[in-house]
C-alpha positions as YAML, in Angstrom:
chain: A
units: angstrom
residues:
- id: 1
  name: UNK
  ca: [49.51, 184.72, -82.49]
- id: 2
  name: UNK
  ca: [52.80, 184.99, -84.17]
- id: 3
  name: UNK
  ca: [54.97, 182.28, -85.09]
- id: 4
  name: UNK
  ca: [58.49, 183.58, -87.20]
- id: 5
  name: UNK
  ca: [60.42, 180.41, -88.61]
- id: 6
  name: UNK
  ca: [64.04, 180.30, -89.60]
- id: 7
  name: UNK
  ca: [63.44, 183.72, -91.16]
- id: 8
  name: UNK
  ca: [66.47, 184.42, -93.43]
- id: 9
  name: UNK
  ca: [66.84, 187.73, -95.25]
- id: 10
  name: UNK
  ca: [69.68, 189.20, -97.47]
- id: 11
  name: UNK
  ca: [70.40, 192.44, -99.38]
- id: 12
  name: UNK
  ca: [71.89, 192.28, -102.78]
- id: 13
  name: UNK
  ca: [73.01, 188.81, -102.60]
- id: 14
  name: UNK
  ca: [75.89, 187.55, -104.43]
- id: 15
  name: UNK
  ca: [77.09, 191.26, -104.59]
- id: 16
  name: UNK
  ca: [79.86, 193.10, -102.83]
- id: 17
  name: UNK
  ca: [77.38, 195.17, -101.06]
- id: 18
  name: UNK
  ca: [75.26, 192.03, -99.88]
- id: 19
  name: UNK
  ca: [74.23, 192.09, -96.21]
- id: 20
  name: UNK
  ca: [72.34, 189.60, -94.15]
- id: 21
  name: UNK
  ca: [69.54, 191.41, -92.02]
- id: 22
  name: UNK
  ca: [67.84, 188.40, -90.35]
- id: 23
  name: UNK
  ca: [69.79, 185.15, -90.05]
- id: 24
  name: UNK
  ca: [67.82, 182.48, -89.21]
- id: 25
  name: UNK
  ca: [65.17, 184.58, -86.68]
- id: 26
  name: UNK
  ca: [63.19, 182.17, -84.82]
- id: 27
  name: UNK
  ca: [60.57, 184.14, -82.71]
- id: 28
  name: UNK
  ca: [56.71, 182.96, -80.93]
- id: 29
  name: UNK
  ca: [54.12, 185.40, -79.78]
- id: 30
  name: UNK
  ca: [51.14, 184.49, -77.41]
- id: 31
  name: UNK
  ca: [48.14, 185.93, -77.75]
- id: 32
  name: UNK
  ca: [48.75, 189.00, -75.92]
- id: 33
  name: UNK
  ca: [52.00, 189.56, -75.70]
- id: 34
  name: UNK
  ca: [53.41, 192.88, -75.24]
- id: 35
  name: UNK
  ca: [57.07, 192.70, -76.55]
- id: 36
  name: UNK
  ca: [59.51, 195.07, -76.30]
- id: 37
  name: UNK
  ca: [62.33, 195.06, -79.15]
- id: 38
  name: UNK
  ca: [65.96, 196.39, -78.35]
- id: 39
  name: UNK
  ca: [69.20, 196.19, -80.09]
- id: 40
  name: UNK
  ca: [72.43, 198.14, -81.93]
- id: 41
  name: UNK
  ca: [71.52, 199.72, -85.06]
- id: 42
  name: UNK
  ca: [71.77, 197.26, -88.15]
- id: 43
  name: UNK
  ca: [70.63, 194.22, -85.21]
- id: 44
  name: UNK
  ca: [67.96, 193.18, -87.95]
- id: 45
  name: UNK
  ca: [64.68, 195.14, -85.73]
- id: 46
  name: UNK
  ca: [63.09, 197.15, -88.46]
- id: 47
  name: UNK
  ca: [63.77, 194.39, -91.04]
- id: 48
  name: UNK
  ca: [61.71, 191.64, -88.78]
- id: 49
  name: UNK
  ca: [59.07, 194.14, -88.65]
- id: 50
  name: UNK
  ca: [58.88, 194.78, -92.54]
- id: 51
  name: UNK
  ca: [59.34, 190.98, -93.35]
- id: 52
  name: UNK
  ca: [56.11, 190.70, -91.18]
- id: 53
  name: UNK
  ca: [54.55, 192.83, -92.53]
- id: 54
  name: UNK
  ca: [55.11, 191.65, -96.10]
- id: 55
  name: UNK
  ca: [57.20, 194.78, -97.43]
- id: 56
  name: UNK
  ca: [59.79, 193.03, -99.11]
- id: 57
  name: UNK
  ca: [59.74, 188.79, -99.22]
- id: 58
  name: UNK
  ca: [61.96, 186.56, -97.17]
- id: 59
  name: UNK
  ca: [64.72, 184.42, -98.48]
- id: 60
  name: UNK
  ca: [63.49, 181.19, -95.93]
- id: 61
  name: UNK
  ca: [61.56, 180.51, -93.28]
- id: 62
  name: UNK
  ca: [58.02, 180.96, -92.50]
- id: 63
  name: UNK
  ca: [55.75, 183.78, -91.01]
- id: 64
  name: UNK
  ca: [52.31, 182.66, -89.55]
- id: 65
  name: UNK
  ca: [49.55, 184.69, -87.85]
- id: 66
  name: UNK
  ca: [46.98, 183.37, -85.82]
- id: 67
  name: UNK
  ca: [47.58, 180.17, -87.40]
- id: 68
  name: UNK
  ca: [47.31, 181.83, -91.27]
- id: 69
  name: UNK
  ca: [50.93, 180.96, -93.14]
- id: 70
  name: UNK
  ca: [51.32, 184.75, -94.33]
- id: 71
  name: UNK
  ca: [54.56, 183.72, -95.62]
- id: 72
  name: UNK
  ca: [53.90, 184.61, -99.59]
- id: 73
  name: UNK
  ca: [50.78, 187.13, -99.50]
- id: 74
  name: UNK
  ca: [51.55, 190.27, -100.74]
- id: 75
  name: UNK
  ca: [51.58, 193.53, -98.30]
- id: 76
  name: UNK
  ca: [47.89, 194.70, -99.21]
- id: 77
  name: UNK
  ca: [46.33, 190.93, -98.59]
- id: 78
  name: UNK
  ca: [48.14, 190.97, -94.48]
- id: 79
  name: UNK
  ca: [47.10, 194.51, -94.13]
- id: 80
  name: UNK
  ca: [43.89, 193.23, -93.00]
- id: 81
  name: UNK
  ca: [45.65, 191.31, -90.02]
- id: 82
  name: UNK
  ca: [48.07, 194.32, -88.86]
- id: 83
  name: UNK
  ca: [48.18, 197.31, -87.18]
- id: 84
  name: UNK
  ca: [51.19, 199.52, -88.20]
- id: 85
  name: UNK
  ca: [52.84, 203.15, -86.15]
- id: 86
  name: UNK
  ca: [55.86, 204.40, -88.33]
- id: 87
  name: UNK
  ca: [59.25, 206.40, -86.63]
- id: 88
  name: UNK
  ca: [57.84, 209.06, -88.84]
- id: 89
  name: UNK
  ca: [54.25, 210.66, -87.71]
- id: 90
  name: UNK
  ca: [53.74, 212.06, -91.17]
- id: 91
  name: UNK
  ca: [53.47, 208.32, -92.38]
- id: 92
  name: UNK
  ca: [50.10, 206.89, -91.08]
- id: 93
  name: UNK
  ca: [47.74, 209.09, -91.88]
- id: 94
  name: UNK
  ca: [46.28, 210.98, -94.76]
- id: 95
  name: UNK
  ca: [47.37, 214.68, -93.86]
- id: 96
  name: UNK
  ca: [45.20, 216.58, -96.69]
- id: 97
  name: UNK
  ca: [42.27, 214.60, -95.14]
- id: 98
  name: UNK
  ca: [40.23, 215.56, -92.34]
- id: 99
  name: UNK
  ca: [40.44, 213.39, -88.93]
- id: 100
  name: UNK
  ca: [36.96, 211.70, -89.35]
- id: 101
  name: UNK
  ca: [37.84, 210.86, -93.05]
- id: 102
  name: UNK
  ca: [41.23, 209.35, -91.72]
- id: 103
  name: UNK
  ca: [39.44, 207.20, -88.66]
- id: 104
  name: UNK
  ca: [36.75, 206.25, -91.60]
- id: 105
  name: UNK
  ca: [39.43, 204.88, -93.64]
- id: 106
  name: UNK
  ca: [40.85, 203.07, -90.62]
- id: 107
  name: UNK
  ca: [37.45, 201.76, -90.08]
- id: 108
  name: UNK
  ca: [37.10, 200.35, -93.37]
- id: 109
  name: UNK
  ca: [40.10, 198.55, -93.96]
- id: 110
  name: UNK
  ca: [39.71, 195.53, -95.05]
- id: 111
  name: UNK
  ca: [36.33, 195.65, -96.46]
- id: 112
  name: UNK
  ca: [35.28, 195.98, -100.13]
- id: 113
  name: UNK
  ca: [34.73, 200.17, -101.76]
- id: 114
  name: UNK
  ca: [31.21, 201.28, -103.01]
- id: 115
  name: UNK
  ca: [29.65, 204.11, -104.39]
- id: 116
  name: UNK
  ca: [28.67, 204.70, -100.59]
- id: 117
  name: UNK
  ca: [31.73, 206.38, -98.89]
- id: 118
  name: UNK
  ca: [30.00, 209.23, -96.67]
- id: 119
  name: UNK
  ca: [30.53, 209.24, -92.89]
- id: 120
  name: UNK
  ca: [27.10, 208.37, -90.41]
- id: 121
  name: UNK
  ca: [26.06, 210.61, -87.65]
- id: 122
  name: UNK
  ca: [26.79, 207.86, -85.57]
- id: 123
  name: UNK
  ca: [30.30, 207.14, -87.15]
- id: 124
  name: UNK
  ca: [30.83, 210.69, -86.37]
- id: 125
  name: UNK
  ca: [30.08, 210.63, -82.64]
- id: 126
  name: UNK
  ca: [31.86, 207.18, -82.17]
- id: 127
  name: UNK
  ca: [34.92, 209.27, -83.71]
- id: 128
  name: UNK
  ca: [34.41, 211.54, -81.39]
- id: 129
  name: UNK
  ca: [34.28, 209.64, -78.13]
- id: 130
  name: UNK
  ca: [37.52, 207.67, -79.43]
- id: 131
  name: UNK
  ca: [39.28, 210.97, -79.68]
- id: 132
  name: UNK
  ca: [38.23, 212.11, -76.71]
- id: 133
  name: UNK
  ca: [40.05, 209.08, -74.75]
- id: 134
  name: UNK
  ca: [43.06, 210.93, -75.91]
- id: 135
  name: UNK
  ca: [42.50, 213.70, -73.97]
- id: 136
  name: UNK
  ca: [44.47, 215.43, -76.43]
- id: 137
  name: UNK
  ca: [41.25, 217.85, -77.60]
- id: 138
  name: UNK
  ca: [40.99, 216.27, -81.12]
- id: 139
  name: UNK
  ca: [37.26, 215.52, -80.10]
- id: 140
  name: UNK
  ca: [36.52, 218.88, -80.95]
- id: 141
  name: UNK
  ca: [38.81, 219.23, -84.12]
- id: 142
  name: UNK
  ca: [36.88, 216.25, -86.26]
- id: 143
  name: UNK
  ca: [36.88, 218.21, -89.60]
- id: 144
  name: UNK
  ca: [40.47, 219.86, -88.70]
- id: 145
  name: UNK
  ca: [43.07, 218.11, -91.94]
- id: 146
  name: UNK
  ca: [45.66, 215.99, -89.87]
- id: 147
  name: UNK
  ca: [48.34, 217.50, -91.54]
- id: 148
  name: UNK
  ca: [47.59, 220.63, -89.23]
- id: 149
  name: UNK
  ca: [48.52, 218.60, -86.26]
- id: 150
  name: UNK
  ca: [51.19, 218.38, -83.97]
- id: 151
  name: UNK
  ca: [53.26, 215.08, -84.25]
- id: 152
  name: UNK
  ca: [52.57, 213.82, -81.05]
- id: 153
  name: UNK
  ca: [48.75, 214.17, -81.73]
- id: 154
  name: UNK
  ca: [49.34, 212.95, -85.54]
- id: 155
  name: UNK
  ca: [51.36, 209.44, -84.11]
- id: 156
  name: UNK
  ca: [48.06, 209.68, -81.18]
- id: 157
  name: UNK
  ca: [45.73, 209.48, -84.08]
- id: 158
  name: UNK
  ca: [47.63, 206.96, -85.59]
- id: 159
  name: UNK
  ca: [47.65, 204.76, -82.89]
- id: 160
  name: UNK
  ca: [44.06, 204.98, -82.69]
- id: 161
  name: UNK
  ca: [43.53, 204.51, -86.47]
- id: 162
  name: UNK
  ca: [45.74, 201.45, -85.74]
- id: 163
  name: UNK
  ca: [44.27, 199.77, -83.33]
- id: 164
  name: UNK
  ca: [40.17, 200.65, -84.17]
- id: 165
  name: UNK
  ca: [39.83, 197.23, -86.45]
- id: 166
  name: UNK
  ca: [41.17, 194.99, -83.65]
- id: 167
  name: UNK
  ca: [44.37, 193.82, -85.55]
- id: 168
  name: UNK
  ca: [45.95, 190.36, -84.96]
- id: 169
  name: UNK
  ca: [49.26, 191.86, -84.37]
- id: 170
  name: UNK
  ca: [49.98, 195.72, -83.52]
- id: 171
  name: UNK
  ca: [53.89, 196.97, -84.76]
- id: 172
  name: UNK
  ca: [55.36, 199.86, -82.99]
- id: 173
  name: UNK
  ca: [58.34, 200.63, -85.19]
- id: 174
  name: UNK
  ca: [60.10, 203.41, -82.90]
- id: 175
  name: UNK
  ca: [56.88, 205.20, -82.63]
- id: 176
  name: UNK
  ca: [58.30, 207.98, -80.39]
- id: 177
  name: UNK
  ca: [61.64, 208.18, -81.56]
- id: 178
  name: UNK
  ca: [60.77, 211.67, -83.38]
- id: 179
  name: UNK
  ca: [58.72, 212.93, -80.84]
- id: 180
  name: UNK
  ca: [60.33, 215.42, -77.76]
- id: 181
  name: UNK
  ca: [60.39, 213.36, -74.33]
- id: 182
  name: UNK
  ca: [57.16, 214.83, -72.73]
- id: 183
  name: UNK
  ca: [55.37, 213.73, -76.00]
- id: 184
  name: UNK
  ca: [57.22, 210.73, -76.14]
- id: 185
  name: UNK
  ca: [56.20, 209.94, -73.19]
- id: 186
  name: UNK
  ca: [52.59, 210.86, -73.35]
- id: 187
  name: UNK
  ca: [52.46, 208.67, -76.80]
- id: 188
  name: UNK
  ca: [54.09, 205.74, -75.00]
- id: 189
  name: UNK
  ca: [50.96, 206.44, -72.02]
- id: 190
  name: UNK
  ca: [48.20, 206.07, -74.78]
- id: 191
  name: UNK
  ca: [50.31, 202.88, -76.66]
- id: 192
  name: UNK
  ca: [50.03, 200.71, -73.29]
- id: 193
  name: UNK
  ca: [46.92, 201.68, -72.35]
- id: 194
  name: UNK
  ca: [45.48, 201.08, -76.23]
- id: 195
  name: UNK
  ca: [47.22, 197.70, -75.74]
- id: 196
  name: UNK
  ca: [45.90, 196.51, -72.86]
- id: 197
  name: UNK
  ca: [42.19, 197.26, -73.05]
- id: 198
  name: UNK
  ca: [41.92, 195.88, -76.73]
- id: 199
  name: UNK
  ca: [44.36, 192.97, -75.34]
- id: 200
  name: UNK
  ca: [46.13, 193.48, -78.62]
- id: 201
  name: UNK
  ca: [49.47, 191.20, -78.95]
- id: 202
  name: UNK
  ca: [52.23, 194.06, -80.06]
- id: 203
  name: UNK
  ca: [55.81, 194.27, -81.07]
- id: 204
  name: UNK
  ca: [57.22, 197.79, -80.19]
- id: 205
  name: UNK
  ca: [60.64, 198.71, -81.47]
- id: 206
  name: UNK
  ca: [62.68, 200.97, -78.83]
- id: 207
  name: UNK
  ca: [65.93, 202.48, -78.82]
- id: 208
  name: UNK
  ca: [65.55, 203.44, -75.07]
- id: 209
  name: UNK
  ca: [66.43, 200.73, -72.68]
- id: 210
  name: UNK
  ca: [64.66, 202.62, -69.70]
- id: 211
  name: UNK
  ca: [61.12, 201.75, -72.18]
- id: 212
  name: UNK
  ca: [61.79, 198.94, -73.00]
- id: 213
  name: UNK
  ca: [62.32, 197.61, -69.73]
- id: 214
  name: UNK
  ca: [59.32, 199.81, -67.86]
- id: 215
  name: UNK
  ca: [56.40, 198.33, -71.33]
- id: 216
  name: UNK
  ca: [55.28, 195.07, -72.17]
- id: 217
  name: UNK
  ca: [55.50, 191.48, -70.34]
- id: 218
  name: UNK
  ca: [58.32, 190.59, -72.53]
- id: 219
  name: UNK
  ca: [61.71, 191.72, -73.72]
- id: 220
  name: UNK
  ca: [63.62, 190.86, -76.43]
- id: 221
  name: UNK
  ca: [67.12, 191.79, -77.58]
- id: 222
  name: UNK
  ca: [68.46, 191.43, -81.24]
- id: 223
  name: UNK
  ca: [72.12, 191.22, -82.91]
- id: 224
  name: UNK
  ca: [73.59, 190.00, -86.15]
- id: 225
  name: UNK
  ca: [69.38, 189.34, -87.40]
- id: 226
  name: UNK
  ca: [68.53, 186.94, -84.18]
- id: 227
  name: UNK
  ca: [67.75, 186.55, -81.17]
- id: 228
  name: UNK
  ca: [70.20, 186.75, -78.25]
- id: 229
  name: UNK
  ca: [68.20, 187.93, -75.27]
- id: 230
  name: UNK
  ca: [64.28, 186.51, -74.10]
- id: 231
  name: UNK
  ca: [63.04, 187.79, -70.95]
- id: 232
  name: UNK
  ca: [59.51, 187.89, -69.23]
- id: 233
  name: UNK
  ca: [57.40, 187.93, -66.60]
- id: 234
  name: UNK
  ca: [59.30, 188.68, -62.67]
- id: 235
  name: UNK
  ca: [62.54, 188.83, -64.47]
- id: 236
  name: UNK
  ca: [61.88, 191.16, -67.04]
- id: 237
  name: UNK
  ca: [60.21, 193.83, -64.20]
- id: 238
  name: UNK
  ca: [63.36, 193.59, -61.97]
- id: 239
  name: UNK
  ca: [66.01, 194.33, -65.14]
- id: 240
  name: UNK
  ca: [67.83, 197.63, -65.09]
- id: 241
  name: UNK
  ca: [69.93, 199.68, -67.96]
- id: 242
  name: UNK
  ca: [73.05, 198.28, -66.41]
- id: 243
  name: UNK
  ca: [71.92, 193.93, -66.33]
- id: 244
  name: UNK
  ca: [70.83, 195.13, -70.23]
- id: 245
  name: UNK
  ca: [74.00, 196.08, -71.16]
- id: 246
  name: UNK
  ca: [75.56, 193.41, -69.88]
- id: 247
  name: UNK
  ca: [73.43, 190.54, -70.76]
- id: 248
  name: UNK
  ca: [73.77, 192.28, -74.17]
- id: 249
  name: UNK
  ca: [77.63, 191.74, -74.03]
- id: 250
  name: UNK
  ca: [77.29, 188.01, -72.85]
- id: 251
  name: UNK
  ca: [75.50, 187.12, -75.53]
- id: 252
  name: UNK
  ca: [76.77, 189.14, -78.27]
- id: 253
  name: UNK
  ca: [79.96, 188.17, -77.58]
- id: 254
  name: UNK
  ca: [81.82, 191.23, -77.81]
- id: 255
  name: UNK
  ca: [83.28, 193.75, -75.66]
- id: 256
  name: UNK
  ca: [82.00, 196.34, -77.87]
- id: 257
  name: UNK
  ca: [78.32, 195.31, -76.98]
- id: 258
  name: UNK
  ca: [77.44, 197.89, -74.70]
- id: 259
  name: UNK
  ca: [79.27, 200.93, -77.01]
- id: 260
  name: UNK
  ca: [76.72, 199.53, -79.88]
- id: 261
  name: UNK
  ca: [73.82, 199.49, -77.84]
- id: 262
  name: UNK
  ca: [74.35, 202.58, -76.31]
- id: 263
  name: UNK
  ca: [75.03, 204.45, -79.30]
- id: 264
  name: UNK
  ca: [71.88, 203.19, -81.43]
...
């Protein structure tokens, strides 16, 4: 489903300031895969994610979906293909806009604008029974404007709004990293269970080892813009914080591995 090709990717190049973000990335996902994403801060994670993506262009390499060489199209023509949850829950979603209006959007992404924009009674009550798998009480709050809304029900709404067109590929980009750990948790609840009845293949960005670990058939670590770590299936459900950190030293190949990790 996703196939990432001696990705190379520098800032300002040929300057003082120039810094390599992905070096070389080589990375396969099978239809359905569930991958967790862990590693220090500057590893190269949010970069992968925005090179997929298409918000800046690559130096080399090549990035297909479902079997589509995305490598040049422009962000608008792949957002047809991907699902996207920022860090931030104000991103997303169209906070001066009512809920229905924001799931309507979400709806018709992708497809070509008319004069014909309004919402259907049925629209509306297919809305409604979405939000209502939430349990959250947004069912009842249809005409509400999201920018009323909590964050954890804003990045809810999001993931919804993400996942309603069946995208190839879902990104998680630290999803619950703002959010307070009930929420967090709650959010990370709806993400796996949005994932696994639309069997939607996902990459979820973490900073929390204990997540990473507990979501997803597959676990990946990053450092210097590759990949160092690739773990699934039995091995990945029998991993703890401690055979992270030091699998994360082994193949970094510094003693200051588990420092980095820990304080990302």
């Amino acid at each position: 489903m996703l196939e990432l090709k001696n990705i190379c990717k520098t800032f300002n190049p040929g300057t003082i300031n120039a810094k390599t973000a992905l070096n070389e990335l080589n990375l396969t996902l099978a239809d359905g895969d569930f991958v967790t994403v862990i590693g220090g801060n500057g590893a190269g994670k949010s970069t992968m994610l925005n090179a997929i993506a298409g918000v800046f262009p690559v130096d080399e390499g090549s990035i297909v979906i479902d079997g589509q060489n995305v490598t040049r199209l422009s962000e608008h023509r792949r957002a047809a293909l991907l699902g996207r949850v920022f860090q931030d829950p104000m991103m997303g979603t169209a906070p001066t806009m009512m809920i229905e209006e924001n799931l309507a959007l979400a709806a018709r992404r992708g497809q070509k604008r008319g004069l014909k924009w309004g919402i259907t009674p049925l629209e509306r009550a297919d809305y409604r029974e979405l939000l209502r798998t939430l349990d959250l009480g947004l069912e009842d709050r249809l005409t509400s404007k999201v920018g009323l809304l909590s964050g954890g029900q804003r990045q809810a709404l999001t993931l919804l709004m993400a996942a309603l067109k069946q995208p190839k590929l879902l990104l998680l980009d630290e999803h619950t990293a703002a959010l307070d750990p009930k929420t967090a948790a709650k959010v990370l609840e709806l993400s796996e269970q949005i994932v696994q009845e639309n069997h939607l293949t996902t990459l979820m960005i973490t900073h929390n080892m204990k997540d990473a670990i507990a979501h997803g058939n597959r676990l990946i670590m990053m450092d210097a813009g590759r990949v160092v770590v690739d773990i699934a299936g039995e091995e990945k459900k029998k991993l703890t914080v401690p055979d992270l950190l030091a699998l994360f030293s082994r193949a970094s190949g510094s003693s200051e591995a588990n420092d980095k990790l820990l304080l990302s």
